[in-house]
Each structure stands twice: as structure tokens, then as C-alpha cells.
C-alpha positions as CSV (number, residue, x, y, z in Angstrom):
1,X,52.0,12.5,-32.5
2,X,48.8,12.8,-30.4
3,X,47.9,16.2,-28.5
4,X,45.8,16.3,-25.7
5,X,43.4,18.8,-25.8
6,X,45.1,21.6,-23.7
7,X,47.4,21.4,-26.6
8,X,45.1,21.7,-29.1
9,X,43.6,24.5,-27.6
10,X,47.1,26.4,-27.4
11,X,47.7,25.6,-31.0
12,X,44.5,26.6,-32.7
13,X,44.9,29.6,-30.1
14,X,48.6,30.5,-31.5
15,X,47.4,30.3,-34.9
16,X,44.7,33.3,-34.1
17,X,47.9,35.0,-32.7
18,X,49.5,34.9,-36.4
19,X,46.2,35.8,-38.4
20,X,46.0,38.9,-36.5
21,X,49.6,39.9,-37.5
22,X,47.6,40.7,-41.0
23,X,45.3,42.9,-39.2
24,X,47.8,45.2,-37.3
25,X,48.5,47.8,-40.3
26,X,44.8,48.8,-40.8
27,X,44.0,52.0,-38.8
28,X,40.1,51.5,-37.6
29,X,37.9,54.0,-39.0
30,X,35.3,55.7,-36.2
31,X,32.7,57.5,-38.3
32,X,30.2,55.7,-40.2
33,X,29.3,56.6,-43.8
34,X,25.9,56.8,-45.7
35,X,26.5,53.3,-47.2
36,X,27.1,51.9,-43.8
37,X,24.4,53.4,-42.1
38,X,22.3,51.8,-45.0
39,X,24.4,48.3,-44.3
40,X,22.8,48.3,-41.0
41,X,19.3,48.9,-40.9
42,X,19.9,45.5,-44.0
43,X,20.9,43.8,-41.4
44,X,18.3,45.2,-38.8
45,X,16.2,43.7,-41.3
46,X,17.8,40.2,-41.3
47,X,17.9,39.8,-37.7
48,X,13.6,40.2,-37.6
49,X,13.9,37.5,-40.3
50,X,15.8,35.1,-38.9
51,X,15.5,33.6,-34.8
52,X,18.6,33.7,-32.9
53,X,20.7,35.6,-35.1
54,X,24.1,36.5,-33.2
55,X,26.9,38.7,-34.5
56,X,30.0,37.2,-34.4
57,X,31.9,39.7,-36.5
58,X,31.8,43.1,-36.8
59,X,35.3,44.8,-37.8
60,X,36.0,47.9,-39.6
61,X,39.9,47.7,-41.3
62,X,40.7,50.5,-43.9
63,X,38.5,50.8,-46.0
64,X,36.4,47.2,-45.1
65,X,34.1,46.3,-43.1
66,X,32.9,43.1,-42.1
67,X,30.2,41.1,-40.4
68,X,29.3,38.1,-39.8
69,X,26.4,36.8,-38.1
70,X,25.7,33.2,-37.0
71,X,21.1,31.7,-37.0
72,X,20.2,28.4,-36.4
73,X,19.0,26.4,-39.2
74,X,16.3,23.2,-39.1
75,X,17.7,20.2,-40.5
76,X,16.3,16.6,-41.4
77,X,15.2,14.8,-38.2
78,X,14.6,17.6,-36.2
79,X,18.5,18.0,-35.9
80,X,19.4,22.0,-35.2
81,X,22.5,23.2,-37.5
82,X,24.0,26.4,-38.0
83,X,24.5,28.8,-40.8
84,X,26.6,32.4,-41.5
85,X,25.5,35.3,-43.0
86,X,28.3,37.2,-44.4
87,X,28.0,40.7,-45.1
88,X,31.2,42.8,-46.6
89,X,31.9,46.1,-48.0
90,X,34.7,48.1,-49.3
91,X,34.8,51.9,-49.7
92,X,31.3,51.9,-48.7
93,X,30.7,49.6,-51.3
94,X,28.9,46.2,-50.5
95,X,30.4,43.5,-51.8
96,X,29.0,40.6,-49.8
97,X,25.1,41.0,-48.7
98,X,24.4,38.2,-46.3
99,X,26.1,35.6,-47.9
100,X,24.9,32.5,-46.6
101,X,27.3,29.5,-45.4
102,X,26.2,26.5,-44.6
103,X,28.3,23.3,-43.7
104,X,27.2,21.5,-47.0
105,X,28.2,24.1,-48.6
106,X,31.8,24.2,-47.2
107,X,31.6,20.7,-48.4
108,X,29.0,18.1,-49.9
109,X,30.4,15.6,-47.2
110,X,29.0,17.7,-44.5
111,X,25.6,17.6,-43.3
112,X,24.0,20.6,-42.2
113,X,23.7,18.8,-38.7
114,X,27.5,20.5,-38.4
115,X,27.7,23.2,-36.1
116,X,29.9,26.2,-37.7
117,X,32.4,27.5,-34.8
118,X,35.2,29.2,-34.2
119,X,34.6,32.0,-36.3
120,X,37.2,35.1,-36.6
121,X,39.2,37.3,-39.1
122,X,42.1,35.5,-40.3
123,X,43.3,38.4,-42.5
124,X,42.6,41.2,-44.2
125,X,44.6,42.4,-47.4
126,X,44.1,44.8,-50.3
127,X,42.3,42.4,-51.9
128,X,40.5,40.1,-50.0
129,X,39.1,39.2,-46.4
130,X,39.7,36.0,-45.3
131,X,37.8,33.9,-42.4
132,X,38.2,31.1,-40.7
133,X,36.1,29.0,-39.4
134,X,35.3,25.0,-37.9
135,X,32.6,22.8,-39.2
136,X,32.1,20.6,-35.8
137,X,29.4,17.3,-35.3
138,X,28.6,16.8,-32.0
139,X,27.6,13.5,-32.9
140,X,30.7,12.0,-34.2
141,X,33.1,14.7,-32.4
142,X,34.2,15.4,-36.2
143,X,36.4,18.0,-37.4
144,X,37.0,20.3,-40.6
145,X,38.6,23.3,-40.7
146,X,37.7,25.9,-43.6
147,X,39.7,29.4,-44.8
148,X,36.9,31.1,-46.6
149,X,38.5,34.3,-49.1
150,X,36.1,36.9,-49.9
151,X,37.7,39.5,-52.7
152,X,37.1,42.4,-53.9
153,X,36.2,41.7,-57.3
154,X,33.2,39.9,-55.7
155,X,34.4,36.4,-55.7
156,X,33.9,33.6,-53.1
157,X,36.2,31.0,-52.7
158,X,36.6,28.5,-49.5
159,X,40.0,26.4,-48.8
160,X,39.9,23.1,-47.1
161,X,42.3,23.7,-44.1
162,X,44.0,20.4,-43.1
163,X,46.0,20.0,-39.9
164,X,47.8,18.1,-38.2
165,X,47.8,20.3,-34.8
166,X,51.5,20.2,-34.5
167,X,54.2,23.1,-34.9
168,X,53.6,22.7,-38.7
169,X,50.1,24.2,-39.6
170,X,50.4,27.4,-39.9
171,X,52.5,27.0,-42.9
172,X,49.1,25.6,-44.1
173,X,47.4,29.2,-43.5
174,X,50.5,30.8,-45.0
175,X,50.0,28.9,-48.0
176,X,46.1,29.0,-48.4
177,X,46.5,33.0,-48.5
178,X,49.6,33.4,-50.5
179,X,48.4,31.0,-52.9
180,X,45.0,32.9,-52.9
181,X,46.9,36.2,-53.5
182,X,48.8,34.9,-56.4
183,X,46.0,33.6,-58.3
184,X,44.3,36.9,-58.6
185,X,44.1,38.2,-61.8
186,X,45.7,41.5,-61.0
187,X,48.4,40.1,-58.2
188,X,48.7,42.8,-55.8
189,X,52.7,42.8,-54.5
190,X,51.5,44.7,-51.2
191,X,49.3,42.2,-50.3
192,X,51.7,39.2,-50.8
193,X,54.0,41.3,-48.7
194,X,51.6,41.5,-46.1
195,X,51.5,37.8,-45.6
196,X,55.1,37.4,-46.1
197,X,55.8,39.7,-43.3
198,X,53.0,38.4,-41.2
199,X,53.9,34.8,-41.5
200,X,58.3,34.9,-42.4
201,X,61.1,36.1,-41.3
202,X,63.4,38.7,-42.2
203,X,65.7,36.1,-44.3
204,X,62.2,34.5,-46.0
205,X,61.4,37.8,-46.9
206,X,64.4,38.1,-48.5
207,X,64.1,35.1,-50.3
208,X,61.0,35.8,-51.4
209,X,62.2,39.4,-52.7
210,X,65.3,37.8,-54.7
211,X,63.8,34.4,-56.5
212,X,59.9,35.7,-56.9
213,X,56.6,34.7,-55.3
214,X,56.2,31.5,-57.2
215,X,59.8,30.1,-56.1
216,X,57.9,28.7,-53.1
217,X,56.3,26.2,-55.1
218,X,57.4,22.8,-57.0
219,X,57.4,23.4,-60.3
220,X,54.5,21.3,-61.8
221,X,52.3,22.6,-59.5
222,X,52.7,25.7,-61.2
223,X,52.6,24.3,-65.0
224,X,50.2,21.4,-64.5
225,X,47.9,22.6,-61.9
226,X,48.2,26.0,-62.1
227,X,48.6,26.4,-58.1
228,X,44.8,24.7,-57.9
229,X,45.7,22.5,-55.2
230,X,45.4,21.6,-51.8
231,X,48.0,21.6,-49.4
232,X,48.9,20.0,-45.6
233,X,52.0,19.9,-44.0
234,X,53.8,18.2,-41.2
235,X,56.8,18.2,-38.6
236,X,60.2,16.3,-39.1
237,X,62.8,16.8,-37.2
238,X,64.1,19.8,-34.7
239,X,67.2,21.0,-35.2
240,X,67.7,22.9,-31.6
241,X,65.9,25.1,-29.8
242,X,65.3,27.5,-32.3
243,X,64.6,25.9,-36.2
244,X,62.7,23.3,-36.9
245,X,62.1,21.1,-40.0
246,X,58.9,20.5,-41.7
247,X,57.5,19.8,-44.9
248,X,54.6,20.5,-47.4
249,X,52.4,17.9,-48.7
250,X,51.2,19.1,-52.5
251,X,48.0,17.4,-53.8
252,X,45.4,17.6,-56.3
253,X,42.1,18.4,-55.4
254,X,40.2,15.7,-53.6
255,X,43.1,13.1,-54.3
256,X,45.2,11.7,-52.1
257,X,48.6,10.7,-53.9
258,X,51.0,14.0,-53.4
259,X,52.3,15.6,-56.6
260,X,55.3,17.1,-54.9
261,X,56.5,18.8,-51.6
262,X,58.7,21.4,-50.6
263,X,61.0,21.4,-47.2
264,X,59.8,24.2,-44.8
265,X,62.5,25.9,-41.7
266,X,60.3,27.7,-39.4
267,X,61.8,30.0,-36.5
268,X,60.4,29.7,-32.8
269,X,60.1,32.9,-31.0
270,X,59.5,33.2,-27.0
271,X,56.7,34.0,-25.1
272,X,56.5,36.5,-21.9
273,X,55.7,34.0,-20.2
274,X,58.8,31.9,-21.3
275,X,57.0,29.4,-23.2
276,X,58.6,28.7,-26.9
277,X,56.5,28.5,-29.5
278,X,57.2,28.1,-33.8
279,X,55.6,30.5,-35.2
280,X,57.7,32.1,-38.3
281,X,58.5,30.7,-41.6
282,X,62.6,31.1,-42.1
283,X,63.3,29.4,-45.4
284,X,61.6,27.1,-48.1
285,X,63.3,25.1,-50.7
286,X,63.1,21.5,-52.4
């Protein structure tokens, strides 16, 4: 189904709506600590050493705090990219000082040509901080969107996001995180919680409570692929006004034969101003 780009921009804009659902339970903190204070003249630092630097991020949640500032970078034929710097701490603690992202590497099929846009918080959980974030040509009008996850333990790790900008991809971000969450080495139950609640129902919830965290999953990606895979979804079939159907694509990492899906109900919820929108996941099963 082809969306013009009004609808395109209300999708990508409804899926900001549902990332900041992760953010609501993190009281801001006012007062800045030693570390901090040291954080910033870094980054005072940073901005003398690099043109045009713009901050794009700067958000205190619990105990983290995270910026992210956006310099433009010379590329081959005179071309002028973009790269991040990622800075992030936790408990006064950095983590993350000026992590550099570039569009190549995002991916090695993106030239640094590739403007980075569309930068904001996705989520924030116990463990990890997770951006999102467009890698956009001009040239050929292409389009790649990224979830980047930066934990705690001081690990990097960035998730193609596929979509199909229909009533469908935010199961993709619901996966992306969950699956992130589940593959930590010390799986933290509040934080899949966090996502359940931000992303599922009442009655997913529940589902998820009684049959497990992994029950969302076809079995061999668990036992063959141990959850390393890459996921895109799409819509079936609405059953009224309220569910709709849609299912998850499973596939190995830069393949492009599906090992297995699932079937996904999502809920649509409405607007004040009356418009109806799918935004909850309501069950998932085989």
C-alpha cells in the first residue's frame, strides 16, 4: 500500500508518540553533579574542535543523561555528510564519551554522503538508552532507519529498523527493544516490563506475565539463532474498528528468506481530535 507523504509524516510522528511512553516514569533530575559539570566543559571542548556542532539531545532521566550532538563531516568529492557524537552517563558515570556515528558505520552500504536525521530518544530503561535515528541521501531520496542501544555495561549495538509505514511498524520497535532487553546477560524483568507496558495492552501483559518473555518468539529463533535476527512486519487484514491483524517477518541477518513469523493483534486507541490510530500490541501467537 503506498502512503503519501502527509501520511508518512503522521506515522513516523505516531511512532515518537509510543517511544516516549518509555520515558514517562523517569523523574528529571534539576541539580547537576561534579561528574556532569566535568561532562560539559568535555563537551565545551568538542564543540572548539569540531565546525557546526549542534546539540540535538540533551536529556536527563533517572539516573542518565544523554547528549547527542550532530558536525558536518567532508566526504569524497567535496560531498558534505553528517556524523553524531554520543555522549552518555549513568550515576555520574560516563559511559559513552563522544561516540562517533557515521552512516557507514550504521551500515557498509551507506556512504558518508548520507545525512543522519531525525534524531530523538526512543527509550530509556534500566539498562540501556536507545536512539533513533534516519540515514537520508538527498541524492537518491534513500531511506534507512537505525535503533541504536547504548547499555550500561558499555556496549554498543545498532538495529536495522525496517518499515513498511503502515499500522504495523511499531511492532518493529517493540521488538528491536524487547529483543535487546532479553539478550542482556543479566535480563532485567523491570525493564522488559517497561516496554511491555509502553508498547501492549493490559491482556498482552498478561500474556507475557503467564507464558514468559520468550513465548513471543518462534521457537528456532530462539535455539538456532539465539534471538540474533532481524525482524519487519506488515498489515493483514482489519477485523473492525478496533483490532487489527498483522504479522512478523523473522530473518537471519542480511538474508532475505524468513525463518519463521508470528501473527500480531494490535489495539487502536482514539485521538482528541477523533482520529484512530493502532498503536498497542493486544496479543501474539503462531
Amino acid at each position: 500500500m503506498k502512503y503519501n507523504s502527509k501520511t508518512q509524516a503522521f506515522i513516523l510522528f505516531s511512532l515518537s508518540i509510543l517511544g516516549a511512553a518509555l520515558l514517562l516514569s523517569y523523574k528529571k533530575e534539576g541539580k547537576e553533579t561534579a561528574e556532569e559539570e566535568v561532562e560539559q566543559t568535555t563537551l565545551q571542548r568538542s564543540e572548539a574542535n569540531h565546525k557546526r556542532l549542534k546539540t540535538v539531545v540533551d536529556s536527563t532521566y533517572s539516573d542518565w543523561h544523554v547528549i547527542v550532538q550532530e558536525t558536518d563531516i567532508k566526504t569524497k568529492h567535496s560531498r558534505v555528510g553528517s556524523k553524531l557524537l554520543v555522549t552518555i552517563s549513568k550515576s555520574g558515570k560516563t559511559l559513552f564519551n563522544k561516540e562517533v556515528i557515521t552512516p557507514s558505520i550504521l551500515a557498509k552500504s551507506l556512504d558518508n554522503h548520507f545525512q543522519l536525521t531525525s534524531v530523538y530518544l526512543k527509550g530509556i530503561t534500566n539498562t540501556t538508552v536507545y536512539i533513533s535515528l534516519e540515514a537520508f541521501s538527498r541524492e537518491t531520496d534513500g531511506e534507512n532507519y537505525f535503533i541504536l542501544a547504548f547499555s550500561r555495561d558499555g556496549k554498543f549495538k545498532k538495529y536495522r529498523r525496517p518499515l513498511s509505514l503502515d499500522d504495523s511498524d511499531f511492532i518493529v520497535d517493540f521488538y528491536i527493544m524487547y529483543t535487546h532487553e532479553n539478550l542482556q546477560k543479566s535480563v532485567d524483568k523491570a525493564s522488559l516490563q517497561k516496554i511491555e507496558k509502553a508498547y501492549g495492552t493490559s491482556n498482552f501483559v498478561a500474556q507475557l506475565e503467564k507464558n514468559g518473555s520468550l513465548s513471543i518468539y518462534p521457537p528456532e529463533v530462539i535455539s538456532r539463532y539465539k534471538l540474533d535476527v532481524e525482524i519487519e512486519t506488515n498489515t493483514l487484514e482489519d477485523y473492525d474498528d478496533i483490532y487489527e491483524c498483522c504479522r512478523a517477518f523473522f530473518y537471519p541477518k542480511d538474508k532475505d528468506n524468513p525463518i519463521a513469523t508470528m501473527d500480531v493483534e494490535i489495539k487502536a486507541t482514539e485521538g482528541e481530535d477523533g482520529v484512530v490510530f493502532y498503536n498497542r500490541i493486544n496479543k501474539i501467537s503462531r
